[in-house]
MINUVO-37441 format. One line per field, with one value per residue (C-alpha): residue number from 1; residue in one letter; chain; x, y, z. Coordinates in nm, 2 decimals, padded with zeros to 4 digits, always signed. Last residue first. Example, Ala and Ser with C-alpha at 12.3 -4.5 7.8 and 13.67 -1.06 7.14 Angstrom:
BEGIN
pos = (2 1);
code = (s a);
unit = (A A);
px = (+01.37 +01.23);
py = (-00.11 -00.45);
pz = (+00.71 +00.78);
***
This chain:
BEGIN
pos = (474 473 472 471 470 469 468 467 466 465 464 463 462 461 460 459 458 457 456 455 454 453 452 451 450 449 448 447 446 445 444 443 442 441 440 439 438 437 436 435 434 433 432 431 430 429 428 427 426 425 424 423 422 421 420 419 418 417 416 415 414 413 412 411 410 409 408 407 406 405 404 403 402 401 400 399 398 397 396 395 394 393 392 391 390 389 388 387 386 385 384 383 382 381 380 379 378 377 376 375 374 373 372 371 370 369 368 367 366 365 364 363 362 361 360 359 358 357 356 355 354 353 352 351 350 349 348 347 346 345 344 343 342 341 340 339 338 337 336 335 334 333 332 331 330 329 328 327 326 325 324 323 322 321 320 319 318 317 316 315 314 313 312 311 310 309 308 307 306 305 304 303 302 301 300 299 298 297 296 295 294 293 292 291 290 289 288 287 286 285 284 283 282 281 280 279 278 277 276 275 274 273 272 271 270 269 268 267 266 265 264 263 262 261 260 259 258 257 256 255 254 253 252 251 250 249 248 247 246 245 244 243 242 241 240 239 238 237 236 235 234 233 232 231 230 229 228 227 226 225 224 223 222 221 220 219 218 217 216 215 214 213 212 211 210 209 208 207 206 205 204 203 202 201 200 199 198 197 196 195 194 193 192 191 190 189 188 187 186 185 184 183 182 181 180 179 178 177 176 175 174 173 172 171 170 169 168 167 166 165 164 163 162 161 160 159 158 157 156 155 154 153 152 151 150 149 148 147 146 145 144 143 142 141 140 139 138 137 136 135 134 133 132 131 130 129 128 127 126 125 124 123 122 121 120 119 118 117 116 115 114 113 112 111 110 109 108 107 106 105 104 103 102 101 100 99 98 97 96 95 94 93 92 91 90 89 88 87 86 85 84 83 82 81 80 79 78 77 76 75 74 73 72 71 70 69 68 67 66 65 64 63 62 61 60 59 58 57 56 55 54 53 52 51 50 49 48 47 46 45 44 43 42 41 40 39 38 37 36 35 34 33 32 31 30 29 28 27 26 25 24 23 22 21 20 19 18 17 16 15 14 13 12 11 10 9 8 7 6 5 4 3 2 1);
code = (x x x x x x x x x x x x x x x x x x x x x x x x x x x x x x x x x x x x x x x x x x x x x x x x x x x x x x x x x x x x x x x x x x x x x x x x x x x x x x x x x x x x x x x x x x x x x x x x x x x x x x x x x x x x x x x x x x x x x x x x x x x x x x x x x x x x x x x x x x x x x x x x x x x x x x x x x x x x x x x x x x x x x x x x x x x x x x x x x x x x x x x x x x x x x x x x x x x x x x x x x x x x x x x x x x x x x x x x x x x x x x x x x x x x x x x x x x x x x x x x x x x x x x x x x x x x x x x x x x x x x x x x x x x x x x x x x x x x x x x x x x x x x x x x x x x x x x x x x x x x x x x x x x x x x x x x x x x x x x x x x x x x x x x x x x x x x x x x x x x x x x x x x x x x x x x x x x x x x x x x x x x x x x x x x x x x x x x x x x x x x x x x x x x x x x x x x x x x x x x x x x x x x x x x x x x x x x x x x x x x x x x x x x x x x x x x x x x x x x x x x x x x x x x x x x x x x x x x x x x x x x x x x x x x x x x x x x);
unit = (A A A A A A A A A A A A A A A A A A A A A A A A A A A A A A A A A A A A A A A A A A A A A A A A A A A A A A A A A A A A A A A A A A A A A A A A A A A A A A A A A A A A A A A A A A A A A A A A A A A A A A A A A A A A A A A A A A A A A A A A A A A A A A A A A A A A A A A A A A A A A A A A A A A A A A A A A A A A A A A A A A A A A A A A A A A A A A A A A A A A A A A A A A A A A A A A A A A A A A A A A A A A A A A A A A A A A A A A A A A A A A A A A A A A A A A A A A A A A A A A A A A A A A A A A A A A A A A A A A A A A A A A A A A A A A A A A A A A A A A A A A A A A A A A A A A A A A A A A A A A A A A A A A A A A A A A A A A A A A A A A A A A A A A A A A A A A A A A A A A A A A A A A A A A A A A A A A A A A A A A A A A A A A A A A A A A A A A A A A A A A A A A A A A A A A A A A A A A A A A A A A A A A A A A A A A A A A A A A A A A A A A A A A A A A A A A A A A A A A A A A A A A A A A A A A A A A A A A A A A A A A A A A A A A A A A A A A);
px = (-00.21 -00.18 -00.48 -00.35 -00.38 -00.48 -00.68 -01.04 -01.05 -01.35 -01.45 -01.34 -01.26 -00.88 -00.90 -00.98 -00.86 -00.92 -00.81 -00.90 -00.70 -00.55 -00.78 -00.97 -01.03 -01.15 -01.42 -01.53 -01.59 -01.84 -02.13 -01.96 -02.26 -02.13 -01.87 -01.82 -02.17 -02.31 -02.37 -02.57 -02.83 -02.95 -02.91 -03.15 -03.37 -03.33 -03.34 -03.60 -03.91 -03.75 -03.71 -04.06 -04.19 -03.98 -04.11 -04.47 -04.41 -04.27 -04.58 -04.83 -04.68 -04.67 -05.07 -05.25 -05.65 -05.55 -05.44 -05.19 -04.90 -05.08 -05.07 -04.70 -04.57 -04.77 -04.63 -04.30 -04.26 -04.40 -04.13 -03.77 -03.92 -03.93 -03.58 -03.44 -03.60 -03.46 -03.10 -03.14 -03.25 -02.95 -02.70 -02.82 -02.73 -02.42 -02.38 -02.24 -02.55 -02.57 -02.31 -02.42 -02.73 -02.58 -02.39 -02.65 -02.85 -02.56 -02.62 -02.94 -02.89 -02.63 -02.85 -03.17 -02.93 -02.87 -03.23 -03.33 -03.04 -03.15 -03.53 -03.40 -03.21 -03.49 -03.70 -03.42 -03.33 -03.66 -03.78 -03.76 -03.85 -03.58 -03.56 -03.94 -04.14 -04.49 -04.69 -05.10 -05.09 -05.00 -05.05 -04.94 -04.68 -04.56 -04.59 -04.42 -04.08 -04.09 -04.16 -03.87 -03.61 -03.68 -03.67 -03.32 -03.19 -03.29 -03.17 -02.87 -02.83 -02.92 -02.66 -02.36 -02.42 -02.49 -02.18 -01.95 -02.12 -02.09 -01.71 -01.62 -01.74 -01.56 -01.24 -01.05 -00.74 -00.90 -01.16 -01.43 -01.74 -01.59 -01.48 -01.85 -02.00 -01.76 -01.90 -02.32 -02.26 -02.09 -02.31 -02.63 -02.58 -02.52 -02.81 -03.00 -02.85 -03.05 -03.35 -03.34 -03.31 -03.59 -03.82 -03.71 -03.76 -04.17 -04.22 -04.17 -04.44 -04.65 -04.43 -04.10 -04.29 -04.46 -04.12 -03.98 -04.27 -04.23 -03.91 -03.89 -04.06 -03.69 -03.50 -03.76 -03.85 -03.53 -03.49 -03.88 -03.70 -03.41 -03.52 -03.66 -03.39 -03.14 -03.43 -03.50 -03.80 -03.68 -03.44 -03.73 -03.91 -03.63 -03.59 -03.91 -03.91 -03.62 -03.76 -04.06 -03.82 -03.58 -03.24 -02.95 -02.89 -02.54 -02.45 -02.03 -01.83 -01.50 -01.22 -00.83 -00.85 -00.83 -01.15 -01.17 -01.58 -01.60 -01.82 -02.05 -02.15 -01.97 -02.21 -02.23 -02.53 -02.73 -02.72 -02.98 -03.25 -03.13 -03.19 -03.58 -03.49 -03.28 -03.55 -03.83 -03.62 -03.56 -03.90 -04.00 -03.82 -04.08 -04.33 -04.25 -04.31 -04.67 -04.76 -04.62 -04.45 -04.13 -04.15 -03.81 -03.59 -03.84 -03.64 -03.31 -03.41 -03.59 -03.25 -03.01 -03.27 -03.34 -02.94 -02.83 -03.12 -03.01 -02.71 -02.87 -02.88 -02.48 -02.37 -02.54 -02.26 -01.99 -02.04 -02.16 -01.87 -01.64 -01.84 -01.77 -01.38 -01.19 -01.47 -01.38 -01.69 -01.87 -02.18 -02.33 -02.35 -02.48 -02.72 -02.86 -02.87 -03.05 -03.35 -03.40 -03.42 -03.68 -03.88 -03.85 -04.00 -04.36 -04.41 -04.29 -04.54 -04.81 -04.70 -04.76 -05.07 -05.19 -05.02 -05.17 -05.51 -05.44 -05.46 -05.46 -05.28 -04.94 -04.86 -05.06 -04.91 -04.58 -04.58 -04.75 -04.44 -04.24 -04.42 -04.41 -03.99 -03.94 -04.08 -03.77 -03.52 -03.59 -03.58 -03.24 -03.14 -03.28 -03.12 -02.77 -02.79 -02.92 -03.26 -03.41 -03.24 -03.21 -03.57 -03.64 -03.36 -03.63 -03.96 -03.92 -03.88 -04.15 -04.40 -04.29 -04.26 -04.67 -04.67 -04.43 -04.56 -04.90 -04.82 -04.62 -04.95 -05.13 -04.83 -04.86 -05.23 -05.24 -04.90 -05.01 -04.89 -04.66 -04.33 -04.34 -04.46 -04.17 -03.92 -03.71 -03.95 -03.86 -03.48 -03.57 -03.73 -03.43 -03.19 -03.46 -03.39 -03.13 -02.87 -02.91 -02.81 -02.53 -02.43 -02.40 -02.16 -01.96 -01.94 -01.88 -01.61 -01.51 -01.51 -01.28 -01.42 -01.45 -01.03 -00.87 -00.66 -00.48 -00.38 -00.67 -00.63 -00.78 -00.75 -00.78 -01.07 -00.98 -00.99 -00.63 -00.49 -00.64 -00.53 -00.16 -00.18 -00.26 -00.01 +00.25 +00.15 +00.00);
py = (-00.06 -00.47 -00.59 -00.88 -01.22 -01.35 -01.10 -00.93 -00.68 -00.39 -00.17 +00.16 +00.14 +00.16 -00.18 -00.12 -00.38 -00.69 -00.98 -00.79 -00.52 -00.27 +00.05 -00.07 -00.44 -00.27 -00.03 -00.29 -00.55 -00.29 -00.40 -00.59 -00.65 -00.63 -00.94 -01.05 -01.12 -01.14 -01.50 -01.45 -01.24 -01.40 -01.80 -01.65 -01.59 -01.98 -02.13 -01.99 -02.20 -02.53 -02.42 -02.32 -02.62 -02.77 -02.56 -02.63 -03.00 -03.01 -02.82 -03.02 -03.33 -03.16 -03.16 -02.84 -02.92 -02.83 -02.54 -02.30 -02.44 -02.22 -01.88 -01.99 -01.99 -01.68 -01.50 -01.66 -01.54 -01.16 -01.17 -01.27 -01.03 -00.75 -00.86 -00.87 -00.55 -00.39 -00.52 -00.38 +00.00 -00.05 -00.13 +00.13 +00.40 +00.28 +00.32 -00.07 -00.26 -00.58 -00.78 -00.75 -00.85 -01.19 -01.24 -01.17 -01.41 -01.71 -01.69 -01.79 -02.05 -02.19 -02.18 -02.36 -02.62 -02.69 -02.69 -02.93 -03.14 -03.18 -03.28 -03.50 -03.70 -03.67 -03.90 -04.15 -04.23 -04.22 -04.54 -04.79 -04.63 -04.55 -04.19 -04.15 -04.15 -04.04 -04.21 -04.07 -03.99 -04.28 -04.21 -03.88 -03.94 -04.18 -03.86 -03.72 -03.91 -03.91 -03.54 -03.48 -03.65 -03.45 -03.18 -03.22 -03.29 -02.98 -02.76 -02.97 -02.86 -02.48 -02.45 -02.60 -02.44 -02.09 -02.08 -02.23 -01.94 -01.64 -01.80 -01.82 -01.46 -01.35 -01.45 -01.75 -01.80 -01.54 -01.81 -01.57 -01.75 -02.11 -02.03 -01.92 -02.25 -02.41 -02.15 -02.21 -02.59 -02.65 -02.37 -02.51 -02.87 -02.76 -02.62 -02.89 -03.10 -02.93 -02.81 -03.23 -03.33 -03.09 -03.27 -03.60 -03.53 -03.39 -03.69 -03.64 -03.68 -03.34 -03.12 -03.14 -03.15 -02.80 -02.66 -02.81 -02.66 -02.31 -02.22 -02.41 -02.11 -01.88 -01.96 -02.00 -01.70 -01.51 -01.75 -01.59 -01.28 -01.28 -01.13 -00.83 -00.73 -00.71 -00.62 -00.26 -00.25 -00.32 -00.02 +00.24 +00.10 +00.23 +00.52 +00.66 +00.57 +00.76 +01.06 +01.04 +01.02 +01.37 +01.20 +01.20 +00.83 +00.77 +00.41 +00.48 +00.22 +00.38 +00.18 +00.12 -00.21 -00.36 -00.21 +00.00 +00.11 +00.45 +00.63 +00.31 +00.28 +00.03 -00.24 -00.31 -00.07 -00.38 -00.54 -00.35 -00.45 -00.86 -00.83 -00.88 -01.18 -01.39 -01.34 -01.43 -01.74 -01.86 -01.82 -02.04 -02.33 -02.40 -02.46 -02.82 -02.94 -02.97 -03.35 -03.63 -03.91 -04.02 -03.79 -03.90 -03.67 -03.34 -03.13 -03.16 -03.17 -02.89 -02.68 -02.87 -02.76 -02.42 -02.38 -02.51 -02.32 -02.02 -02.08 -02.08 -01.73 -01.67 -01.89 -01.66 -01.37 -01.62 -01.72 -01.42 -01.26 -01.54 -01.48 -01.08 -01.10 -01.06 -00.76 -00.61 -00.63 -00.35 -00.32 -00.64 -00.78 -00.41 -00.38 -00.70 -00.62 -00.35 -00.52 -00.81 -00.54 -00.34 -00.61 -00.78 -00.49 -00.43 -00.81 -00.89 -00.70 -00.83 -01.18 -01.08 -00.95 -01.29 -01.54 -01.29 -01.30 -01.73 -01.83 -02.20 -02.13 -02.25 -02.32 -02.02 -01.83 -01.91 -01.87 -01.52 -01.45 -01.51 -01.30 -01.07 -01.08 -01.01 -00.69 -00.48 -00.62 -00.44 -00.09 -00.16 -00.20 +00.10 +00.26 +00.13 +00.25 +00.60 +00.72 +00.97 +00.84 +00.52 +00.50 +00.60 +00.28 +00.10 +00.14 -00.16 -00.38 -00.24 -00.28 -00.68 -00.74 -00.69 -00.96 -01.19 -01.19 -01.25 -01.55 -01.61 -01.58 -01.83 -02.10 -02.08 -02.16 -02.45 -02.61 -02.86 -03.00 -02.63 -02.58 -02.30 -02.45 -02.76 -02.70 -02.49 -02.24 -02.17 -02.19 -01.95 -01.66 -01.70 -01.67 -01.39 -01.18 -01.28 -01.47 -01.17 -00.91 -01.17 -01.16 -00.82 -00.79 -01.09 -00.94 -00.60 -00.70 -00.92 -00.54 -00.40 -00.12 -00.27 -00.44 -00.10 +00.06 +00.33 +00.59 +00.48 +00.40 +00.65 +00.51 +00.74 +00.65 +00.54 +00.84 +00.98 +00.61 +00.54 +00.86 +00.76 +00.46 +00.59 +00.83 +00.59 +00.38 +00.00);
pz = (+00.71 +00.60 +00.84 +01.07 +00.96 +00.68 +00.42 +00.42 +00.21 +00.34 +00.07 -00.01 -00.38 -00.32 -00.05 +00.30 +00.52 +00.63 +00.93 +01.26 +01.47 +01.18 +01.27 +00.98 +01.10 +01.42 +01.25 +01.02 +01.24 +01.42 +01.15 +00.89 +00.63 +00.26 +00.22 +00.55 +00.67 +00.29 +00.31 +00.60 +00.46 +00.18 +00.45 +00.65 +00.42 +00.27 +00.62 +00.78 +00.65 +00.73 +01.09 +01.11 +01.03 +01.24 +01.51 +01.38 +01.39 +01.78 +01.91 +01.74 +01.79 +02.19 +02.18 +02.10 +02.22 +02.59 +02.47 +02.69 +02.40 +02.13 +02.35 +02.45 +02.13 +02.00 +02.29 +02.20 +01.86 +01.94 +02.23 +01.99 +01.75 +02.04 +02.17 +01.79 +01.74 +02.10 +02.04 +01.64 +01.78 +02.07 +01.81 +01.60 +01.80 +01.81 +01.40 +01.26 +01.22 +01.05 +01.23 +01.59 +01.46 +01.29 +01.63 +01.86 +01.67 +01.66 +02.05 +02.05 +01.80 +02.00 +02.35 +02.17 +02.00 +02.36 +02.50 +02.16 +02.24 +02.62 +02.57 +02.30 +02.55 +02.82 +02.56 +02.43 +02.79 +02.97 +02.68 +03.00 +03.30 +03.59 +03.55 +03.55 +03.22 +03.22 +02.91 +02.94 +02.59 +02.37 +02.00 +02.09 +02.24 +01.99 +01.77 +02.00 +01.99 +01.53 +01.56 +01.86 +01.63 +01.29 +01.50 +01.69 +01.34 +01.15 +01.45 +01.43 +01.07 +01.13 +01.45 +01.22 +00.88 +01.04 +01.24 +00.95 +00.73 +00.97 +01.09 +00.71 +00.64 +00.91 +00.81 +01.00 +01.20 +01.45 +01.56 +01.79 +01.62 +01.60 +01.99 +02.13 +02.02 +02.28 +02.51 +02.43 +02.38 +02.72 +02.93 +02.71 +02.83 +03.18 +03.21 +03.02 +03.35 +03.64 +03.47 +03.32 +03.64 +03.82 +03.53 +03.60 +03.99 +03.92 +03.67 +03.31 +02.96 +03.04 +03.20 +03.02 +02.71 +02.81 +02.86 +02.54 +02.35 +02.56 +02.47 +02.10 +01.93 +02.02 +01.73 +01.50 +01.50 +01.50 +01.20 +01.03 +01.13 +00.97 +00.65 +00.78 +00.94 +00.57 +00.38 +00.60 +00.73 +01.13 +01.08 +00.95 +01.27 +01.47 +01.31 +01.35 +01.73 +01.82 +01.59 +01.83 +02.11 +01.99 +01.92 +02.12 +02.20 +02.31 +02.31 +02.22 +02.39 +02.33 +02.18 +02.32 +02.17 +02.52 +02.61 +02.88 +02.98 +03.16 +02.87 +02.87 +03.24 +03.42 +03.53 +03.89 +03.89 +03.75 +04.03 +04.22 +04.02 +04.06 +04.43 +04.43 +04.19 +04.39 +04.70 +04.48 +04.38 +04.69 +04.85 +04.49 +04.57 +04.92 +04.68 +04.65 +04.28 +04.10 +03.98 +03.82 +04.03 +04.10 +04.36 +04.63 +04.45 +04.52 +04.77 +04.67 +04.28 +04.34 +04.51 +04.24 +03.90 +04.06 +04.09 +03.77 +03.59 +03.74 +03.53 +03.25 +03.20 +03.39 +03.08 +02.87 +02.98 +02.97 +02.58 +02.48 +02.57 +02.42 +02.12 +02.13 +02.23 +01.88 +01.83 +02.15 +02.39 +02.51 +02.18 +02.12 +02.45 +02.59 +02.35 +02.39 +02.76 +02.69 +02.45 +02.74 +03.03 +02.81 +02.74 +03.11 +03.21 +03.09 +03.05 +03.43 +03.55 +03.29 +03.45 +03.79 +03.71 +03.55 +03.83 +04.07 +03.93 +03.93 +04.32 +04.38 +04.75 +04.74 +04.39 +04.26 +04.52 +04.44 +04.08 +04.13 +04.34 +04.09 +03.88 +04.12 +04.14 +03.75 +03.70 +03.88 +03.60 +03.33 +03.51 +03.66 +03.30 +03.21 +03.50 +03.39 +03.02 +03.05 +03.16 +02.90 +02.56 +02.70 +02.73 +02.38 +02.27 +02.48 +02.29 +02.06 +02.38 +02.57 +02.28 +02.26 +02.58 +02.62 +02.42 +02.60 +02.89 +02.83 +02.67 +02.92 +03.18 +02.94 +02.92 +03.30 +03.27 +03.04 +03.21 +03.43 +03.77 +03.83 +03.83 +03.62 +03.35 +03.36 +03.60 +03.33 +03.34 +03.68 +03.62 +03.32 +03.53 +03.77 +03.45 +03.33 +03.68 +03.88 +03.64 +03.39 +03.66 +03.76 +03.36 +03.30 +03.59 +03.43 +03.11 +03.23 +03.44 +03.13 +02.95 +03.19 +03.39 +03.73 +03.67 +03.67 +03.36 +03.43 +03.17 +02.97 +02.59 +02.34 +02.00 +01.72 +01.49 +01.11 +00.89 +00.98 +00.93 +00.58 +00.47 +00.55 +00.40 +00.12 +00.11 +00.17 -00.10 +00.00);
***
């Protein structure tokens, strides 16, 4: 490259501002792990519940009703959170998202304890009109701190701190409920702990360095500064979510997310009270191992982006395809027979929890293939948080419908596993349009850090973005 070029190329790219001192608080795996507590007490709690099978409760009609709920009133708060930002800032918006979750465990409880269902309901709308907000932030946030080389591995330990709850529901329920080999509703006594975990996880979220004091090793400001007038917020965001390269991953963002409530609902209907506080306990630990070795094909530096995006996509898509071609042929039998309950010891257990556990695993990968793909598409930091709160408000129109059609009595689990693969078949070819182009025309915030020098491309004489071995040739 000419001396003159390469001198243009360095006075356009961003000067890098590195602290004086660094300190360990500011660092983006502080923010990783700080991000991830807050996670672990609000929607991690919220999933260790879910993970006992509706809640924890003998049948899951009403629960799937309340989530339902849930998740549609998510999907306004979602879509209005880069507006919040605007007035509130990063770490009270998360402190907002994550004040709803406690009544709904509460709700749980006393429905459990003492039949009561307005509670469940209100609970539920509480948890609705926050958990929106906190779930479009966070995405912000996971998309936005890390250093490029580090976003996967990000990912990776903040959604371990997600499941994570479901390691310690799963162990406290599976303390207290080892000797049910029965079906039924479990003790009521978990949900004190998890209405306690959750009351706390508000306050966590000041452990979070705001974005103008976080350090990144690439000597990077995290820039999620929102200065637009709120009714020009919201024009721009739904300008974003029409644009071709959004609208075509939805039917994956979809699909991604559908199998929530179908593999809750299996949980409770064909597993005793123990199997199902075994399979919160060990699909958590599925999705930590999958999620984090996941996490190193999308953060391999040997390979472009364009590789990783494909590889990625190639990998979570086929298993997808396999877990539900699997879980048809299972409930189908289930169908045919629909009073089976397996415990640990029954014959047929094995093949049954097995599938339960892929399908929670290829759950984790794809989720974390999402962030990826949106962190990709967007490269303004405004943006970021406008793409965090459409995939979160996508991710919450899915699952309302989700959970409305599991809260049937007439919608059997063949029904459930055939419309997710269904749905998987259907998002493979749009997906596909827009992820061939990650690395070619889409680089989001690669761009920024392969210009500077710290990825694998550069800018060639047109103005595109080269990508080449190693470091970028400056």
């Amino acid at each position: 490259m000419s001396e003159s070029k390469s001198s243009s190329l360095l006075e356009a790219a961003p000067t890098p501002l590195t602290p004086v001192k660094r300190v360990w608080y500011r660092s983006t795996w502080w923010a990783a792990l700080a991000l991830g507590i807050c996670n672990f007490c609000a929607p991690g709690i919220w999933g260790a519940m879910n993970s006992l099978g509706a809640g924890g409760q003998a049948t899951p009609f009403l629960v799937n009703a309340s989530n339902a709920l849930t998740f549609g009133l998510m999907v306004v708060t979602a879509f209005l959170t880069s507006a919040l930002v605007r007035v509130i800032g990063v770490r009270w918006t998360l402190f907002f998202g994550a004040a709803g979750y406690a009544p709904y465990a509460a709700g749980l409880y006393c429905n459990n304890r003492f039949g009561n269902e307005w509670f469940l309901l209100l609970g539920a709308a509480l948890c609705g009109l926050s958990a929106g907000t906190f779930w479009a932030i966070e995405a912000a946030v996971a998309m936005s701190y890390p250093e490029v080389y580090n976003q996967g591995k990000f990912l990776g330990w903040w959604l371990s701190f997600r499941v994570g709850g479901q390691i310690l529901g799963g162990a406290i329920n599976l303390g207290l409920n080892a000797q049910r080999s029965t079906a039924g509703s479990v003790d009521p006594k978990v949900y004190i702990v998890f209405i306690a975990l959750q009351a706390a996880g508000p306050f966590t979220a000041f452990f979070l360095p705001p974005p103008s004091k976080v350090q990144r090793t690439d000597g990077q400001k995290v820039n999620l500064l929102i200065d637009n007038p709120l009714l020009v917020e919201l024009k721009e965001t739904a300008k974003l979510f029409f644009t071709k390269r959004f609208l075509l991953i939805v039917p994956l963002i979809a699909q991604a997310v559908f199998s929530e409530s179908f593999n809750s609902t299996y949980l409770t209907l064909h597993f005793s009270v123990r199997a199902r506080a075994l399979g919160s306990f060990l699909s958590a630990i599925v999705c930590i191992l999958a999620g984090n070795l996941f996490a190193l094909l999308l953060d391999a530096k040997r390979s472009p982006l364009a590789t990783r995006a494909r590889a990625a996509f190639a990998l979570a898509l086929t298993l997808q395809g396999a877990w539900w071609t699997w879980s048809v042929i299972l409930n189908a039998f289930f169908h045919a027979h629909p009073t089976t309950v397996y415990d640990w010891g029954d014959a047929g257990f094995g093949r049954a929890f097995a599938c339960y556990l892929a399908i929670a695993a290829g759950f984790q990968m794809q989720y974390m293939f999402l962030y990826f793909v949106c962190g990709a598409l967007v490269s303004e930091p405004a943006d970021i948080v406008r793409i965090g709160g459409l995939l979160r408000a996508t991710e919450s129109a899915a699952q309302a419908v989700s959970y409305g059609l599991n809260s049937l009595h007439a919608f059997s689990t063949i029904g459930g596993a055939s419309i997710n693969m269904g749905l998987w078949a259907v998002a493979l070819l749009p997906a596909w349009l827009v992820i061939r182009k990650i690395g070619v025309e889409y680089w989001g915030r690669h761009e920024r850090d392969y210009v500077r020098g710290e990825g694998e491309g550069r800018r060639g004489s047109d103005g595109t973005v080269q990508e080449i071995e190693g470091k970028a040739e400056l």
